[in-house]
N, C-alpha and C positions, 0 to 999 in steps of 0.2 A: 124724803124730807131733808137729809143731810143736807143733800147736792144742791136744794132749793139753797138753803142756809148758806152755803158756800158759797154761792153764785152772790149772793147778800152781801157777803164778806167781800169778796174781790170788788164787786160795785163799791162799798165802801170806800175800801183801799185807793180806788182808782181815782177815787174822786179826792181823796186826800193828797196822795202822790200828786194830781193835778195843781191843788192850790195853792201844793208849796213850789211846784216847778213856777206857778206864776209870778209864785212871791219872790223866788229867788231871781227871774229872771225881769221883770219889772220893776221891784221894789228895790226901795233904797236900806238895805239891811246894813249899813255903816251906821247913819243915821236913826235907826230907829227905835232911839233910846230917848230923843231928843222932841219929848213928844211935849208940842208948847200947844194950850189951849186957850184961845180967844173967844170972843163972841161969836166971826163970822165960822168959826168949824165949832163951834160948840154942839151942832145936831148932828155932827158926825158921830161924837163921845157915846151919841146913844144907841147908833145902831146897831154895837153887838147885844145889848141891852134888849132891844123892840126884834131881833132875828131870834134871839133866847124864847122869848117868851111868843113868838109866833111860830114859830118852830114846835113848840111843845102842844100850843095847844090847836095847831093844826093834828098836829101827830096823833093826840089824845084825842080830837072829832072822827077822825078818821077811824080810828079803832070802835070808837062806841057803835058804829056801825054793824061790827060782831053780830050775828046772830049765838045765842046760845046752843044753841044743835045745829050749828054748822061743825063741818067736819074738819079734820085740823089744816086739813089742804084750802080749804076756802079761807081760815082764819090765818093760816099762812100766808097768804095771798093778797088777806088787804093787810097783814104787816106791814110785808115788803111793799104795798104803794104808799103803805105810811111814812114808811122810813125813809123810802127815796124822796117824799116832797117833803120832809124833816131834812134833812140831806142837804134839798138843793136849797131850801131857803136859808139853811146857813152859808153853804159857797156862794150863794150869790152876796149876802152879807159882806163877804170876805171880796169876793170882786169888785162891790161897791166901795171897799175902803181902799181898796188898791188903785180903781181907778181914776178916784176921782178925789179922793185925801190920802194919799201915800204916806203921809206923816205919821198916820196914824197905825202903820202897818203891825204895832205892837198889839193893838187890837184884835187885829185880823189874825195875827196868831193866838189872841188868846180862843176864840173863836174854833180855832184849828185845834187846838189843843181837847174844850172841848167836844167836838165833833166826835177826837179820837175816843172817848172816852164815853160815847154811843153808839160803838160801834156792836153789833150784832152779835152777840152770844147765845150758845143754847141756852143757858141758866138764865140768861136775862127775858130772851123770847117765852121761855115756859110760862114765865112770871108773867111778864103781859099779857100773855093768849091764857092765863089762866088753866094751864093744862101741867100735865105729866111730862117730865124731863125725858123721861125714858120713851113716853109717845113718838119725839121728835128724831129719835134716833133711827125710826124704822121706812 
């Protein structure tokens, strides 16, 4: 179970390290403080808003699918395909601000920020799969 977890973690990681390479290497990071809101970007303002809340409650569908006597390797398992299409629909959030409203790249880091801040723990895993902290260690 560790390794599985690990493997979770680095996927994580990877995917973060990625969006900031994007962001640094695309985006205009001088600029983006300078974040001016009109009408025609005003549906940009909400898309970390609409990836927040489809993110979660993709993530949350995903999980109720849990059978209760599955074993922790099954409930492991639709974790992690939860948490990667939680995952990707926030980076893609973050690639839709990058590339198509750059302005708003403060966004996209906040976005990043949160991400970071779902990232995979034992204590957090036990808690959702409803299980023993100590189960996950073996």
């Amino acid at each position: 179970m560790t390794q599985r977890i690990k493997t979770l973690q680095i996927i994580h990681l990877f995917l973060i390290f990625g969006i900031c390479i994007a962001f640094i290497i695309l985006g205009d990071l001088k600029n983006s403080f300078n974040l001016k809101i009109d009408t025609d970007s005003l549906p940009f303002a909400f898309i970390p808003l609409v990836a927040y809340y489809l993110s979660n409650f993709i993530f949350k569908r995903i999980l109720k699918g849990i059978q209760k006597n599955s074993s922790i390797e099954e409930k492991l398992t639709v974790y992690q395909s939860a948490s990667i299409v939680r995952w990707a629909t926030i980076e893609v959030a973050c690639f839709i601000i990058l590339l198509l409203k750059p302005d708003f790249i403060l966004l996209g880091f906040i976005l990043l920020i949160y991400m970071y801040f779902i990232r995979p723990v034992k204590n957090n895993i036990a808690q959702t799969l409803n299980i023993k902290n100590t189960e996950l260690n073996s």
